[in-house]
C-alpha positions as CSV (number, residue, x, y, z in Angstrom):
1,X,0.0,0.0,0.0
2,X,3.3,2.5,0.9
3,X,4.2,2.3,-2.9
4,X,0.6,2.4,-4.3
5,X,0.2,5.7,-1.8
6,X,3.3,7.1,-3.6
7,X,2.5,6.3,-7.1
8,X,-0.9,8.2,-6.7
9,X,1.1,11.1,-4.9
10,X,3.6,11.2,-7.9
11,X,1.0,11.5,-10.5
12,X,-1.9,13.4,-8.8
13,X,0.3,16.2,-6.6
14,X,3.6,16.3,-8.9
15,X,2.0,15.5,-12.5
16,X,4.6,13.0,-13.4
17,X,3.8,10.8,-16.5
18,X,3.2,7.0,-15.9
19,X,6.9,6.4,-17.6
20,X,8.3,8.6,-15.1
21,X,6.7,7.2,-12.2
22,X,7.9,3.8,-13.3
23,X,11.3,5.1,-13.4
24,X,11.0,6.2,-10.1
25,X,9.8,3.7,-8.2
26,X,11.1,0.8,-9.9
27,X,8.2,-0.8,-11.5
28,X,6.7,-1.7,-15.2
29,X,4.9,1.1,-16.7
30,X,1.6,-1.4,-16.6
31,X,1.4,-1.8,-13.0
32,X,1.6,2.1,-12.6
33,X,-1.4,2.3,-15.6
34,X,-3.3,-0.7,-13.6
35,X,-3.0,0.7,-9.9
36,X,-3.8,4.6,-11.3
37,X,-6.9,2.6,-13.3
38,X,-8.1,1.0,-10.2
39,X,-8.1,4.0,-8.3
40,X,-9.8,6.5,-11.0
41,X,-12.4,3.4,-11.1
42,X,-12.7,3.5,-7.1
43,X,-13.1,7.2,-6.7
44,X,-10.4,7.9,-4.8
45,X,-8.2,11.6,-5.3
46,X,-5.3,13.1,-3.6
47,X,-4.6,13.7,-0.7
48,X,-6.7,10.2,0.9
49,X,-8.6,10.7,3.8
50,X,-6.5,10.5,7.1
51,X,-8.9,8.2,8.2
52,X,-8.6,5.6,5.2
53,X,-6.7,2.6,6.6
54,X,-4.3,0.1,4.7
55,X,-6.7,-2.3,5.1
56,X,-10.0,0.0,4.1
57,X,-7.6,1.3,1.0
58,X,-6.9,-2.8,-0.4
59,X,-10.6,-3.3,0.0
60,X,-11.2,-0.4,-2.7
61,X,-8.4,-1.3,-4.9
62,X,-8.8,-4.8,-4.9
63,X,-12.1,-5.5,-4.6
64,X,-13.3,-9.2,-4.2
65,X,-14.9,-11.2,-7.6
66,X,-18.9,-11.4,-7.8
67,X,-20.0,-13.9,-5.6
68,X,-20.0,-17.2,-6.6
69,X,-22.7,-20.1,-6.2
70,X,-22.1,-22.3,-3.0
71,X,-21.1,-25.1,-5.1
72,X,-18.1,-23.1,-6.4
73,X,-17.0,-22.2,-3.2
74,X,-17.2,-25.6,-1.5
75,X,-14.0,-26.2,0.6
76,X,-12.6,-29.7,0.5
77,X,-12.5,-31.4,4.0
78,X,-8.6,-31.1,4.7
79,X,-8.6,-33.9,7.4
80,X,-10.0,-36.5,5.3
81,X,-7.8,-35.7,2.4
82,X,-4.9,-35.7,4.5
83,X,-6.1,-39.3,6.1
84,X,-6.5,-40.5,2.4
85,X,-3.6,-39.8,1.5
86,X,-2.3,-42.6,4.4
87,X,-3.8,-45.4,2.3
88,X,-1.7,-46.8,0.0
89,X,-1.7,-45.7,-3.9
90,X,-4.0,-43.2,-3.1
91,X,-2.4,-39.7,-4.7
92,X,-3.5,-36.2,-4.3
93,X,-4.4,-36.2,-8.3
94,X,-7.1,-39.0,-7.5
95,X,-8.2,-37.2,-4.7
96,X,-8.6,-34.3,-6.5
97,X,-10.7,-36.1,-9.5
98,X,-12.8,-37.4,-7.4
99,X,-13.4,-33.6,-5.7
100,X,-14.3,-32.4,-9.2
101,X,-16.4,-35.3,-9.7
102,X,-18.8,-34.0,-7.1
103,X,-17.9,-30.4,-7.8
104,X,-17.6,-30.0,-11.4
105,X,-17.0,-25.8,-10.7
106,X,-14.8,-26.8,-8.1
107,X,-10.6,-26.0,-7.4
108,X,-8.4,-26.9,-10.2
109,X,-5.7,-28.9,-9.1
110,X,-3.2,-26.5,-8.8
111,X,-4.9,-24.3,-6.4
112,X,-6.4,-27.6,-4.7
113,X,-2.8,-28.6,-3.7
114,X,-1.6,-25.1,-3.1
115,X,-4.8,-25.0,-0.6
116,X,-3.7,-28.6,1.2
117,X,-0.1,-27.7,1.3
118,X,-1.2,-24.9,3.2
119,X,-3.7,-26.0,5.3
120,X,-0.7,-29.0,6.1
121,X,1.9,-26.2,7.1
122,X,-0.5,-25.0,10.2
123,X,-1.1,-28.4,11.2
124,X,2.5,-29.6,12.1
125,X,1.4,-33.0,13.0
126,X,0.6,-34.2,9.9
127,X,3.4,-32.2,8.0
128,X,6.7,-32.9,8.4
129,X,6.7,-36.8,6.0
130,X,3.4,-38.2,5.0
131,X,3.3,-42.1,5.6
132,X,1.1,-44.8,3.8
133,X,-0.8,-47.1,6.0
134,X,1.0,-50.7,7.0
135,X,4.9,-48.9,5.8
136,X,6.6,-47.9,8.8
137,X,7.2,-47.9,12.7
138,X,9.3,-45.7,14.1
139,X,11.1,-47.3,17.4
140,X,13.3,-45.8,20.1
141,X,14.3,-45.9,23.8
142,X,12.8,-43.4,25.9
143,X,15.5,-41.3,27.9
144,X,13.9,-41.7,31.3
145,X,13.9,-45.2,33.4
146,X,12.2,-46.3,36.1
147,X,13.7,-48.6,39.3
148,X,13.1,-51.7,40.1
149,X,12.8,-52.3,43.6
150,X,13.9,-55.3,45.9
151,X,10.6,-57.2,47.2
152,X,11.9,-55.3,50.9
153,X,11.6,-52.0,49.2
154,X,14.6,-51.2,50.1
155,X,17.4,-51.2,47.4
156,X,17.1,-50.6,43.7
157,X,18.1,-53.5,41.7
158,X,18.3,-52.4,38.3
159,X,16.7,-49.4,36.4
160,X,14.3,-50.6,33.3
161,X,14.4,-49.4,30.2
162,X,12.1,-47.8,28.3
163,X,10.8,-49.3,24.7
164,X,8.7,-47.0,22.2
165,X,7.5,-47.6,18.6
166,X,5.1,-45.6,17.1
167,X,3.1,-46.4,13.5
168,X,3.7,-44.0,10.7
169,X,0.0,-43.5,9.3
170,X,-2.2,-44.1,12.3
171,X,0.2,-42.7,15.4
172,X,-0.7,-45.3,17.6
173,X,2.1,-46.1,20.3
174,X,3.1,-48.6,21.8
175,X,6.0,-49.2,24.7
176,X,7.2,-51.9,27.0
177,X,9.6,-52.2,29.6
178,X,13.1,-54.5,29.2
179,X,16.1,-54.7,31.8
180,X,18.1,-53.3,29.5
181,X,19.2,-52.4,25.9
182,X,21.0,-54.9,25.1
183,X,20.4,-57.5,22.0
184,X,18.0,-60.1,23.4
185,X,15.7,-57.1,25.2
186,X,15.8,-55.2,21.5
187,X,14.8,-58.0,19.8
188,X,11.8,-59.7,22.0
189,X,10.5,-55.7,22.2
190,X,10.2,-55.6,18.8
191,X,8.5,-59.3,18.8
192,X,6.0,-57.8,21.3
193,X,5.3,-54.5,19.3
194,X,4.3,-56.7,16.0
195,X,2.4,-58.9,18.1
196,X,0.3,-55.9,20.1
197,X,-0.2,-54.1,16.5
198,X,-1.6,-57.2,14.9
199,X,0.7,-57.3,12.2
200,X,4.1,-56.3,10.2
201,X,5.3,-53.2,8.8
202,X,7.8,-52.6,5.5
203,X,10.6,-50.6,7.2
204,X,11.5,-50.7,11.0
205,X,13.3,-46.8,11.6
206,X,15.6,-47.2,14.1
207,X,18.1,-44.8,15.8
208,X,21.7,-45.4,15.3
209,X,22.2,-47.0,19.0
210,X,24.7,-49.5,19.4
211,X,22.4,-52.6,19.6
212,X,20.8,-52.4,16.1
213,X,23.1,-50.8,13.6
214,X,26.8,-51.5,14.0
215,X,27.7,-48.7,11.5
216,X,25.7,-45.7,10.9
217,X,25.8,-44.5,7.3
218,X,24.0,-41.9,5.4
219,X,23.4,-43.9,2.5
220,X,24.5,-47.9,3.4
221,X,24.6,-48.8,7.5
222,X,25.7,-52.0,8.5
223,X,22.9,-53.3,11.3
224,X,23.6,-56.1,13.4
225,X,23.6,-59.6,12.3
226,X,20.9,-60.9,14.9
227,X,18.7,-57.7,13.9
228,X,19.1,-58.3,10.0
229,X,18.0,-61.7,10.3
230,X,14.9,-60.6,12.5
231,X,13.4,-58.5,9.6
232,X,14.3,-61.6,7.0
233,X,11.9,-63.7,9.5
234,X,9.1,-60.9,9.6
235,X,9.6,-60.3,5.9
236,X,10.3,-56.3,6.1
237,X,13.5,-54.4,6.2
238,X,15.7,-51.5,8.1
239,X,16.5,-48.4,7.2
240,X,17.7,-46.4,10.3
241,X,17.4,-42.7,10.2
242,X,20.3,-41.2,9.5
243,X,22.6,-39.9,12.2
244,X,22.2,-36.6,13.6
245,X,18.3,-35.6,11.7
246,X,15.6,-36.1,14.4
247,X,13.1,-35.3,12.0
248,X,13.5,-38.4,10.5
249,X,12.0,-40.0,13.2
250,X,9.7,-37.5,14.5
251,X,6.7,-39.7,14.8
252,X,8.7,-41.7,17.4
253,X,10.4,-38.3,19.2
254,X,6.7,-37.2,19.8
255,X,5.5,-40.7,21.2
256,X,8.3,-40.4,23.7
257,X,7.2,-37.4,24.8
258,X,3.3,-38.8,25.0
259,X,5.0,-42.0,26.7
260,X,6.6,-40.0,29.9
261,X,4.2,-37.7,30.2
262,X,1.0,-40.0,29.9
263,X,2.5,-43.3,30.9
264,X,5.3,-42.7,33.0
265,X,4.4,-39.4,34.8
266,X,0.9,-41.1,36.3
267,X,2.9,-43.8,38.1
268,X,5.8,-41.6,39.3
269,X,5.0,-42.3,42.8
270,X,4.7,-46.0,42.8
271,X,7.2,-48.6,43.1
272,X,7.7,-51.7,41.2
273,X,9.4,-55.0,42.4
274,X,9.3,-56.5,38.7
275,X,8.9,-56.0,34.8
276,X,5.9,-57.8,35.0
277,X,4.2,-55.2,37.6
278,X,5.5,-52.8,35.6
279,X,4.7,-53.8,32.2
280,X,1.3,-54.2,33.7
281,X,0.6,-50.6,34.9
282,X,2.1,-49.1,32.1
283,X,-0.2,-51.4,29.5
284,X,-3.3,-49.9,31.3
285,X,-2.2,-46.0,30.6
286,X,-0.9,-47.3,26.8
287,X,-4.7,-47.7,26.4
288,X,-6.0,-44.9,27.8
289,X,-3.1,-42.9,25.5
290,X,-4.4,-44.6,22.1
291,X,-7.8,-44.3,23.0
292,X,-7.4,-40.3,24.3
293,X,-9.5,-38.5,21.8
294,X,-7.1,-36.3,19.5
295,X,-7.8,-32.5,18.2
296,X,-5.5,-33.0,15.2
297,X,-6.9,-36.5,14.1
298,X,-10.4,-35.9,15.0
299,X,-10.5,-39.3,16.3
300,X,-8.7,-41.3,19.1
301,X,-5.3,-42.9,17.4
302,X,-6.7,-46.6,18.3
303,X,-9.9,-45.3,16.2
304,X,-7.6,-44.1,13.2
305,X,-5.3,-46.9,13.6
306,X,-8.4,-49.4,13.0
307,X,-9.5,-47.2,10.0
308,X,-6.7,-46.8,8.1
309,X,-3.7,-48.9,9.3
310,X,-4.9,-51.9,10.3
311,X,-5.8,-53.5,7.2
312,X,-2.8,-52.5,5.2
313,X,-0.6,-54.4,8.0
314,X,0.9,-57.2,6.3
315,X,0.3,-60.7,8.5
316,X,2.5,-61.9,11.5
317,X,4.4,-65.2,10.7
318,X,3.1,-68.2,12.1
319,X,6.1,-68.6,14.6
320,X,7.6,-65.3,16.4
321,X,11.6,-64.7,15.7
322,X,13.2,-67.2,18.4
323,X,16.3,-64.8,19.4
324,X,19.5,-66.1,18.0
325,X,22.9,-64.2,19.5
326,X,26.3,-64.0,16.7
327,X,30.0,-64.6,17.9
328,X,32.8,-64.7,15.8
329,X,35.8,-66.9,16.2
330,X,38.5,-69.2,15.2
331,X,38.7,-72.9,14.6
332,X,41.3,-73.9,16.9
333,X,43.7,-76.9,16.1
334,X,41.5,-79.6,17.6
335,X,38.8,-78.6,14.9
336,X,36.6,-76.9,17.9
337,X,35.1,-73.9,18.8
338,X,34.1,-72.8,22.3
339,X,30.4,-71.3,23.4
340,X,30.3,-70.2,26.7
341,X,33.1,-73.1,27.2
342,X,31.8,-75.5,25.7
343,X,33.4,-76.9,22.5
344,X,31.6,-77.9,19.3
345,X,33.0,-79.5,16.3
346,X,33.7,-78.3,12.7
347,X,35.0,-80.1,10.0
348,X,39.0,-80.5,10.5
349,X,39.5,-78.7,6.9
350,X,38.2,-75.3,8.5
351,X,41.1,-75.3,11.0
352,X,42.2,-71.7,11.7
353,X,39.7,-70.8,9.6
354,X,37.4,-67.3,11.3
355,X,33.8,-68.6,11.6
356,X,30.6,-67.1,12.2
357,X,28.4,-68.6,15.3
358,X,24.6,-68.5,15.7
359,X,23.6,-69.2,18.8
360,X,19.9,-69.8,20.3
361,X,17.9,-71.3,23.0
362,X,18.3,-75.4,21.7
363,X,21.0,-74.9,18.7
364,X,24.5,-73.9,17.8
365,X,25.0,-73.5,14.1
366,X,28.6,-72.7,12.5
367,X,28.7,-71.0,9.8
368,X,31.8,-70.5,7.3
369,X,31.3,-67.1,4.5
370,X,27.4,-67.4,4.7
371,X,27.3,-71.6,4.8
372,X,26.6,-73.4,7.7
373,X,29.1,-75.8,8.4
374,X,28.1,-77.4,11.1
375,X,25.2,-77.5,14.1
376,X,25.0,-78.9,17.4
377,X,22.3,-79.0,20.4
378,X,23.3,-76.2,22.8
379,X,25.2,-77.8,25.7
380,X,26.9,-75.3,28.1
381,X,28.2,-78.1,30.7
382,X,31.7,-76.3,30.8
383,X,34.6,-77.8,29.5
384,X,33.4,-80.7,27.6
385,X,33.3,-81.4,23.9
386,X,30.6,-82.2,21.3
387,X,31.7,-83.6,18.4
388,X,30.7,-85.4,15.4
389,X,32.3,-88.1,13.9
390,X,32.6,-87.3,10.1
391,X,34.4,-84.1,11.5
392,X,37.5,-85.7,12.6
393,X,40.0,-86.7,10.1
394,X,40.6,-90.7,9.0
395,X,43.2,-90.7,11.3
396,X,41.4,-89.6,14.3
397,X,38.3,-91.8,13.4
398,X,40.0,-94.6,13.3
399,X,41.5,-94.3,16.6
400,X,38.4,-93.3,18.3
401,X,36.3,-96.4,17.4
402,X,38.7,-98.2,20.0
403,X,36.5,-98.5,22.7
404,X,36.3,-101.0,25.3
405,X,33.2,-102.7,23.5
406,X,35.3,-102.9,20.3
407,X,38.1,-104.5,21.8
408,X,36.1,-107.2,23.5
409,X,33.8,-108.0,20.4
410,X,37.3,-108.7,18.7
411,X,38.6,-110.7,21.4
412,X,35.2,-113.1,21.2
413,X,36.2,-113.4,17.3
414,X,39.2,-115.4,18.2
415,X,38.5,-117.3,21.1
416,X,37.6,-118.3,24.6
417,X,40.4,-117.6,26.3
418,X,41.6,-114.8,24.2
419,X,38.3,-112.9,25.4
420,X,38.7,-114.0,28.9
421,X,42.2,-112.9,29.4
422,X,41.0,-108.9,27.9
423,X,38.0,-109.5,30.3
424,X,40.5,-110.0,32.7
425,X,42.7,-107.4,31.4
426,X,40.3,-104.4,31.4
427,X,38.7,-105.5,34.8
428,X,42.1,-104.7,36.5
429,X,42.2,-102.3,39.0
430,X,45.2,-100.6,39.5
431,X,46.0,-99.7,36.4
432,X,44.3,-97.0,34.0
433,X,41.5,-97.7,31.4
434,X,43.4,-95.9,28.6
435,X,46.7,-97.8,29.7
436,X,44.6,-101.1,29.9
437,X,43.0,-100.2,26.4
438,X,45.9,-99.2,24.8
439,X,47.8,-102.8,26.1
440,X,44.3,-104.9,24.7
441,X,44.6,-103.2,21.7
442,X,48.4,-104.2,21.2
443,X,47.3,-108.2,22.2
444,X,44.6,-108.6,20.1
445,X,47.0,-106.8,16.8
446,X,49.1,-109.9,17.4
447,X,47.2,-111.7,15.9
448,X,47.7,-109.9,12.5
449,X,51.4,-110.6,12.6
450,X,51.0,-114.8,13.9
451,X,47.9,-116.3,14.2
452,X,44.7,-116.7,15.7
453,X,45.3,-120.2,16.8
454,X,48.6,-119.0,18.5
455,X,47.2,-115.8,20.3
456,X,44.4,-118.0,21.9
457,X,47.5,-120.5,23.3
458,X,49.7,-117.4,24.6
459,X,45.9,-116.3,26.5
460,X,45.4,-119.7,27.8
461,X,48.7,-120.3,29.5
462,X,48.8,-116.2,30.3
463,X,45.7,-116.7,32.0
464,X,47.2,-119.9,34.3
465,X,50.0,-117.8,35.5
466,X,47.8,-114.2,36.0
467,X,50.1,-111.8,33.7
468,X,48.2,-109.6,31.4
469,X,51.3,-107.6,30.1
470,X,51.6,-106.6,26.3
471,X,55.6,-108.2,26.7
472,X,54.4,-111.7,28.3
473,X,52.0,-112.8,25.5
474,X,54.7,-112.1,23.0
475,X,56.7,-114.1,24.9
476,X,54.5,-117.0,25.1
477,X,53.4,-116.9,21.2
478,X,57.8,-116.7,20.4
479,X,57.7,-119.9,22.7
480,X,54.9,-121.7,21.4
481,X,56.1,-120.7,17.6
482,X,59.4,-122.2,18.5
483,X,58.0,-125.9,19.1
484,X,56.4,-126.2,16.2
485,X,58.7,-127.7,13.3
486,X,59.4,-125.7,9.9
487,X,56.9,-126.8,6.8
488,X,58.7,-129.6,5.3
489,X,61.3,-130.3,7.6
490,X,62.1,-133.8,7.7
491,X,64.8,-136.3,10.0
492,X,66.9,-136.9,6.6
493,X,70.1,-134.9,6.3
494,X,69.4,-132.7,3.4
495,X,72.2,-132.8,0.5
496,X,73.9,-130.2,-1.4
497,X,73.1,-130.6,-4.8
498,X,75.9,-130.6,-7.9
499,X,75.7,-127.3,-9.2
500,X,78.4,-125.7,-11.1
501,X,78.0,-122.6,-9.1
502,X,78.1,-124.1,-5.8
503,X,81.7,-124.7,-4.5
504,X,82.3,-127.7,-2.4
505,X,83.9,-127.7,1.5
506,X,87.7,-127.9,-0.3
507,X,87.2,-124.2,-1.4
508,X,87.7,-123.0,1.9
509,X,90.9,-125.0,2.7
């Protein structure tokens, strides 16, 4: 109005021309024609009235269009727009059709969405990211905890933590308490938030904390192993918000908020001796939350939630995730790995080889660049060994079939007192079973190099005198081998036959 004021004072007190008014002030000669136009058509002279106000001098100026019929004029329900625009496909073009559908004189589109945008910039709520129904949760910790008293009351055993997700479309929270943040607690929250909304989400939006994303990235992070395969069971992905923007995950920064102050802030004064008396009380003002009714929505977010998100929630799997922790480490020598001390066999060819361990509740599976190698039934008795057989090499299979059971269905193959005397053998007390083994495996071998027939004699007579040494039955089987006579020997004196090569007795005299 100051430089529409000055243009009429240049032309009606001075006499400038329109070209040099537009000089002056800096404008197009038109504008200077239009605005003098307006006011010749208005009525209004030079000096104004000192009681003609900004506001008063717009009005004459600019005077609104002739009125238009109702149906023209008909203002598009913002709120339901904006909630359509939550379902999935649904565009602000198709919205649009179907306004002009039902008023043909209505907005064109470009005003329509110049109207919306605007109407979405005073309701902040809705305007920072539009999400479709069923895409995302948003999940956090909450920065307060709450103690957990001893059943005396008396001493603080741990502080809980927190858990918050919040739905993209529909807004509706929900939050759980865990002893702390670490992977298992993560993981069986986020089982219990699919479970309480019915159903899964595309993308989880995590912060960058520690637990879920081992390297924050703006464009590729690296989550953690147990995490990643937690969305592979659920069928969705991660995408955490990138480090240091809030705003990414303002839905869940706002439910925090609603969380201490509506959930937390009621029980301030009570103390809790357990998760599950806490989980409890909290679960009763998470309802009274999603069911509060809501100015912005126009509807509680348990109401908008059933509406809008529900549906488009993709179904839960018919087992939840079982937790499953990841180690790394290398094979040692002895083919073996160690879980909480216990050791669990790989195939000997991945000897000093780094290996990947998944471990849960009932299994340990070993895993060698992505292929499982191996798996075992969890067994944390400390400082024993599981193995399997086909993992050893031939060498060490052979040797471990030796056992005490082995040794004695051999001895029955050659004879009574052959299995008699390693009865005997292993039954004796003073000396170890790996010494006694190792001695009944050395017996019974003896009859690879003689005979059965002679192994069962040394026995016999090693059994009359009680001596069950390794060095004795050798002794007895040399003996016994000794009185039997050559094959072929005979009493006649054998004769040197005439050979030209063979020199006769006077060749040496």
């Amino acid at each position: 109005m100051r430089q529409i004021k000055e243009i009429m004072r240049l032309r009606y007190e001075l006499n400038c021309s329109q070209q040099k008014i537009a000089n002056a002030s800096g404008i197009a000669r038109s504008t200077v024609k239009d605005y003098l136009m307006r006011a010749k058509v208005a009525g209004l002279g030079w000096p104004l009235p000192e009681e003609m106000s900004n506001e008063k001098l717009n009005e004459l100026l600019f005077p609104p269009k002739a009125n238009k019929s109702s149906e023209e004029q008909t203002m598009p329900d913002w709120a339901v727009i904006h909630k359509e625009l939550k379902r999935k496909s649904v565009t602000l073009q198709l919205l649009w059709e179907e306004y002009k559908s039902t008023h043909p004189q209505g907005y064109q589109y470009s005003w329509f969405a110049h109207l919306y945008r605007q109407w979405a910039k005073r309701h902040n709520v809705w305007m920072p990211q539009t999400h479709k129904a069923g895409e995302k949760v948003f999940v956090d910790y909450s920065g307060l905890t709450v103690p957990i008293w001893s059943t005396n009351l008396r001493d603080i055993v741990f502080k809980a933590e927190i858990f918050v997700s919040v739905l993209g479309a529909s807004d509706l929270i929900y939050c759980v308490a865990t002893k702390t943040q670490q992977i298992p607690d993560w993981i069986e929250s986020h089982n219990r938030l699919f479970q309480y909304y019915g159903g899964v989400v595309e993308l989880i939006i995590p912060d960058n904390l520690r637990t879920g994303v081992t390297r924050a990235h703006r464009y590729e992070p690296q989550c953690q192993l147990t995490y990643e395969e937690f969305a592979q069971h659920y069928h969705c992905a991660i995408m955490p918000a990138r480090a240091y923007h809030p705003k990414d995950k303002s839905r869940v920064e706002k439910g925090v908020q609603l969380v201490q102050q509506r959930v937390l802030a009621p029980l301030r004064d009570e103390q809790f001796c357990s998760l599950e008396q806490l989980n409890k009380a909290m679960a009763e003002q998470l309802e009274l939350l999603n069911e509060r009714y809501s100015k912005t929505f126009g509807c509680s977010r348990r109401t908008l939630f059933e509406e809008v998100e529900q549906s488009a929630l993709k179904p839960l799997p018919k087992t939840p995730y079982e937790i499953a922790l990841w180690e790394g480490e290398r094979v040692n020598g002895g083919y073996h790995v160690s879980v909480h001390r216990h050791y669990y066999s790989v195939p000997h060819c991945y000897v000093n080889k780094k290996v990947d361990i998944r471990i849960t509740e009932a299994t340990i599976e070993i895993f060698y660049r992505d292929e499982r190698i191996a798996s075992h039934r969890r067994d944390d008795t400390p400082m024993t060994y599981t193995t399997v057989d086909a993992h050893r090499p031939e060498a060490h299979r052979q040797y471990a079939q030796w056992t005490v059971a082995r040794l004695q269905a051999w001895s029955a193959g050659i004879g009574c007192a052959t299995e008699q005397f390693i009865h005997e053998l292993l039954s004796e007390p003073k000396r170890h079973l790996y010494q006694k083994e190792r001695s009944a495996l050395g017996i019974l071998r003896l009859s690879n190099s003689y005979s059965d027939v002679l192994l069962e004699k040394a026995c016999q007579q090693a059994l009359s005198i009680k001596s069950f040494r390794y060095d004795s039955v050798l002794s007895l089987i040399n003996r016994e081998k000794n009185k039997t006579p050559p094959v072929g020997a005979s009493d006649q004196c054998y004769e040197t036959p005439d050979h030209n090569n063979v020199r006769g007795p006077q060749y040496y005299h």
